[in-house]
C-alpha positions as CSV (number, residue, x, y, z in Angstrom):
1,X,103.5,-14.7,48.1
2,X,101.3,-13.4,45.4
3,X,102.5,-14.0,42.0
4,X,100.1,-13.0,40.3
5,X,100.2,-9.3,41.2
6,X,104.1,-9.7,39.0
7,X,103.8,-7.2,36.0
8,X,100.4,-6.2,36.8
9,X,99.9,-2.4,37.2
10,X,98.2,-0.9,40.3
11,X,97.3,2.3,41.4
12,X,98.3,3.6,44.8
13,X,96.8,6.9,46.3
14,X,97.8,8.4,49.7
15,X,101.1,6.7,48.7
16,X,103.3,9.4,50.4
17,X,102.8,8.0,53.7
18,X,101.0,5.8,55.9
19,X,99.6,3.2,54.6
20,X,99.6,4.0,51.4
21,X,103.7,4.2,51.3
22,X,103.9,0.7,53.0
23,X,101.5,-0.4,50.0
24,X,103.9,0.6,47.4
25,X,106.8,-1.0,49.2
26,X,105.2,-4.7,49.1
27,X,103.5,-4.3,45.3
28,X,107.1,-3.2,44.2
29,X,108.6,-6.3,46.2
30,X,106.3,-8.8,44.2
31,X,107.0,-7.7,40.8
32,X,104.2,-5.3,40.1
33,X,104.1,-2.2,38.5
34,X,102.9,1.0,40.6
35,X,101.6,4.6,40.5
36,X,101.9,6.0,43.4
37,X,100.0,9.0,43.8
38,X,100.0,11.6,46.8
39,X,100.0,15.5,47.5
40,X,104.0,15.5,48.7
41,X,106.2,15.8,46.1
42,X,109.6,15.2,48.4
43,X,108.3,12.3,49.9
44,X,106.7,10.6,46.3
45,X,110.5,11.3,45.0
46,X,112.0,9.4,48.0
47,X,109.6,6.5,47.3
48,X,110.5,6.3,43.8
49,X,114.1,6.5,44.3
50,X,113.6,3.2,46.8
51,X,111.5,0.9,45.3
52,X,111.5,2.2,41.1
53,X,107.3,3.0,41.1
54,X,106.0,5.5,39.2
55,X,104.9,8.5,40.9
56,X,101.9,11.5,40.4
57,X,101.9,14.6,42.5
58,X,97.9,15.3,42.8
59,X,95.1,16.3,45.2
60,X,92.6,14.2,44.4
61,X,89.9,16.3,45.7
62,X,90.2,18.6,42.9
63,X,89.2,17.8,39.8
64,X,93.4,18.9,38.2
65,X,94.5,16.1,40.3
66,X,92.4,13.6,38.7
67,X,93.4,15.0,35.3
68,X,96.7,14.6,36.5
69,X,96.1,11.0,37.5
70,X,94.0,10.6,34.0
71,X,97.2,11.8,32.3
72,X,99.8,9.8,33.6
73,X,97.1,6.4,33.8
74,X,98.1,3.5,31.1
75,X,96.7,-0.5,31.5
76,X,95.8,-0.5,35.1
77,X,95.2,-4.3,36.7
78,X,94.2,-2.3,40.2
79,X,93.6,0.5,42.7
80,X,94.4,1.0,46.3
81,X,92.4,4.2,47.4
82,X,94.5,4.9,50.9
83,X,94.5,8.8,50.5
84,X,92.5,9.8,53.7
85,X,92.4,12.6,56.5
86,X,91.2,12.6,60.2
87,X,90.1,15.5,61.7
88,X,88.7,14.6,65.2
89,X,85.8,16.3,67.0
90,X,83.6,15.5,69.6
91,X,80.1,14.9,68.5
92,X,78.6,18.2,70.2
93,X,81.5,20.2,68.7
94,X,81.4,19.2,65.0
95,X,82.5,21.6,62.4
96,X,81.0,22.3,59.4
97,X,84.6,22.7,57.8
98,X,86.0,19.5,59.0
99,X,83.4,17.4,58.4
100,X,83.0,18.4,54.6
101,X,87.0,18.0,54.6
102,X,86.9,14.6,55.3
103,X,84.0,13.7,53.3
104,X,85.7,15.1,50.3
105,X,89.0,13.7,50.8
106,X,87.7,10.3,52.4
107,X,84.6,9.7,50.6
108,X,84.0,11.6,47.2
109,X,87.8,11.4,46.1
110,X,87.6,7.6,46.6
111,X,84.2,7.5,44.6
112,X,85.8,9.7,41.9
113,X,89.0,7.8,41.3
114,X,87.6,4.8,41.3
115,X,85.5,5.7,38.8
116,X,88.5,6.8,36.6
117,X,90.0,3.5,37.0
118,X,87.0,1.6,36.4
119,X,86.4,3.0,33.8
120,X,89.9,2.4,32.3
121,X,89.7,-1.6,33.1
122,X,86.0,-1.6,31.9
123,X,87.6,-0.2,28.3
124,X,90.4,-2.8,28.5
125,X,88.4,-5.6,29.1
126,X,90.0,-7.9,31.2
127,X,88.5,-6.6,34.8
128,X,90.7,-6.1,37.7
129,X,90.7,-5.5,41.7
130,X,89.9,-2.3,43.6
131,X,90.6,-2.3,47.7
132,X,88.8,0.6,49.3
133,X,90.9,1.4,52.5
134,X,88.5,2.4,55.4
135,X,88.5,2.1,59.2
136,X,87.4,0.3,61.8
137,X,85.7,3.3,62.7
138,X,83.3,3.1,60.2
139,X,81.6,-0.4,61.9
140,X,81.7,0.8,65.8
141,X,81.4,4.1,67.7
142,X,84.7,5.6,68.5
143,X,84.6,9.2,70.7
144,X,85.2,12.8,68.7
145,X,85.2,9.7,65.5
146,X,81.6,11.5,64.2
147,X,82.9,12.9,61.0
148,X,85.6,10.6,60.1
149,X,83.5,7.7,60.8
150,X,81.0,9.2,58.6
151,X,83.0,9.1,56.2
152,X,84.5,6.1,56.3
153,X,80.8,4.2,56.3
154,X,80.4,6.4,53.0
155,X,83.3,4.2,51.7
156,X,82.2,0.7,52.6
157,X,78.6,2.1,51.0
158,X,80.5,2.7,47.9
159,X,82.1,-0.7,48.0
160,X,79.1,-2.2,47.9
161,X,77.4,0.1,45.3
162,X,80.4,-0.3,43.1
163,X,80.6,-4.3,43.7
164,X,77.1,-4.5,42.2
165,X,77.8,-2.5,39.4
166,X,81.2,-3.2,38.6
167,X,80.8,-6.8,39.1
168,X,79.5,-7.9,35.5
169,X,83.1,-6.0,34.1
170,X,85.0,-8.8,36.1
171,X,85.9,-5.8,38.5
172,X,85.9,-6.7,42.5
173,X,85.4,-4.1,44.5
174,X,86.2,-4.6,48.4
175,X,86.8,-3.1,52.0
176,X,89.5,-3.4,54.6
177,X,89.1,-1.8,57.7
178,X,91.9,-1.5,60.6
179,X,92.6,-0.4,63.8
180,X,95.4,1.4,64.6
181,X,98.2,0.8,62.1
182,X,102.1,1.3,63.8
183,X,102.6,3.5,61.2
184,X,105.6,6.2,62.3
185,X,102.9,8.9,62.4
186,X,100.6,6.6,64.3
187,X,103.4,6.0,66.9
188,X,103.7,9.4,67.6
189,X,99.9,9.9,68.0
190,X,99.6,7.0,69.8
191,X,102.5,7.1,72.0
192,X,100.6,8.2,74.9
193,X,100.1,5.1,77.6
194,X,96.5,6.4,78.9
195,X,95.1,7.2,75.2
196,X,96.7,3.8,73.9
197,X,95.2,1.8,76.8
198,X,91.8,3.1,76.0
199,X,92.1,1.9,72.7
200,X,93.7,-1.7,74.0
201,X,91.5,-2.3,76.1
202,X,88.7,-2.9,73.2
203,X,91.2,-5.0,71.3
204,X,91.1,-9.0,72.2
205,X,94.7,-9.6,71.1
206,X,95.8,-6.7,73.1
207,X,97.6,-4.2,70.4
208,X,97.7,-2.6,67.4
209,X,98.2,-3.6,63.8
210,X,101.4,-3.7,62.0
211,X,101.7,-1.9,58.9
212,X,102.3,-5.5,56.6
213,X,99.1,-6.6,58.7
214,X,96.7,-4.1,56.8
215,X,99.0,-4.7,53.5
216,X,98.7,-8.6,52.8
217,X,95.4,-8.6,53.0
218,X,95.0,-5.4,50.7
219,X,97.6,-7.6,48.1
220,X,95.3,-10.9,49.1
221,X,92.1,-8.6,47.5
222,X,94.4,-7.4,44.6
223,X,95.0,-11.2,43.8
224,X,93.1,-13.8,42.1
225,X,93.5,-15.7,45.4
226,X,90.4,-13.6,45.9
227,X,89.3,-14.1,42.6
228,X,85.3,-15.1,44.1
229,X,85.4,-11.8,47.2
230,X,83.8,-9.1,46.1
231,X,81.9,-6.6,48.3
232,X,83.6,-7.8,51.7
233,X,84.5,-4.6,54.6
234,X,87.2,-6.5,56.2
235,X,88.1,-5.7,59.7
236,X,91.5,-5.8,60.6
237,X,91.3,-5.4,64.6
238,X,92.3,-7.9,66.7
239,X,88.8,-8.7,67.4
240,X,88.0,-4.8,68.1
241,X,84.5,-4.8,66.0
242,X,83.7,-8.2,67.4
243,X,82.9,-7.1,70.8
């Protein structure tokens, strides 16, 4: 569908599961190169063993991880930042330790590796695509949301920060941001009818997103079919943020 993205190289984080793994699977199927980069080794080796990508063992929120990234980083066309953790807490209950988590993970790991990679395609020349992935928590209110929604906003900030400044390189910076993606973790957490049906209830087309969903458009924003969007925070929600 997008053959353009054939040969190119792109940068996956969070690629040992969620989203992030679904991400690799649909790069490798078009022909593109990928470094896939997570914090579990076991499940990074299974990856590469089905789909050929390379793979980086890191945690991004220290700065050895991004060395490790750094190390392992050649010509890079693209960058997926999917690496993220939810920690939820009611507003009146928030933690200092969980909201700091997920600002480091969500927010300043995203900042900092994007700045490794824009800095790579800024040396090279020839520009290239970053896709921020964030939430549709960060655009309404969702209860015991407060920190990762804080977070989350941080990145669609960022997007726009880094569209601005990045944009004169030939580098497009944008935003996607989903509901509930059927990933098999997510159908665990959300298996429950009542919590489900909460969640439903605010979405027009009545369900959750499917993982490929969340990754075409992520591989639309890699391509130069979206060679003129830069800056966007795209909801993917079945309407949820439209209400």
């Amino acid at each position: 569908m997008f053959n353009d993205l054939k040969n190119k190289m792109i940068v996956v984080t969070g690629a040992s599961s969620g989203i992030g793994w679904y991400c690799v699977e649909a790069l490798r199927a078009e022909g593109a190169g990928v470094l896939a980069v997570g914090r579990n080794e076991e499940q990074l080796r299974v990856l590469k063993e089905k789909t050929g990508c390379d793979i980086v063992v890191a945690d991004l929120t220290q700065q050895s991880g991004l060395d490790a990234v750094e190390r392992e980083l050649g010509e890079v066309d693209g960058l997926v930042n999917c690496a993220g953790l939810a920690l939820l807490e009611p507003a009146a209950e928030v933690t200092a330790d969980a909201f700091d988590q997920m600002m480091v993970v969500n927010a300043r790991a995203t900042a900092l590796m994007s700045r490794l990679v824009a800095q790579r395609m800024i040396d090279q020349g020839c520009g290239g695509a970053i896709v921020n992935v964030s939430s549709q928590a960060a655009l309404a209110s969702l209860h015991d949301h407060l920190g990762y929604s804080a977070s989350k906003a941080a990145m669609d900030a960022m997007t726009r920060v880094q569209c601005a400044e990045w944009g004169p390189h030939n580098i497009r910076v944008n935003s996607v941001n989903p509901t509930v993606t059927l990933t098999p973790m997510a159908k665990v957490g959300w298996s429950d009818p009542v919590k489900a049906e909460g969640m439903l209830s605010r979405i027009p087309l009545g369900r959750f997103a499917e993982p490929e969903e969340v990754v075409q458009p992520i591989l639309f924003l890699l391509s130069q079919a979206s060679s003129m969007i830069s800056g966007i925070v795209l909801p993917i929600d079945g309407g949820f943020t439209a209400g």
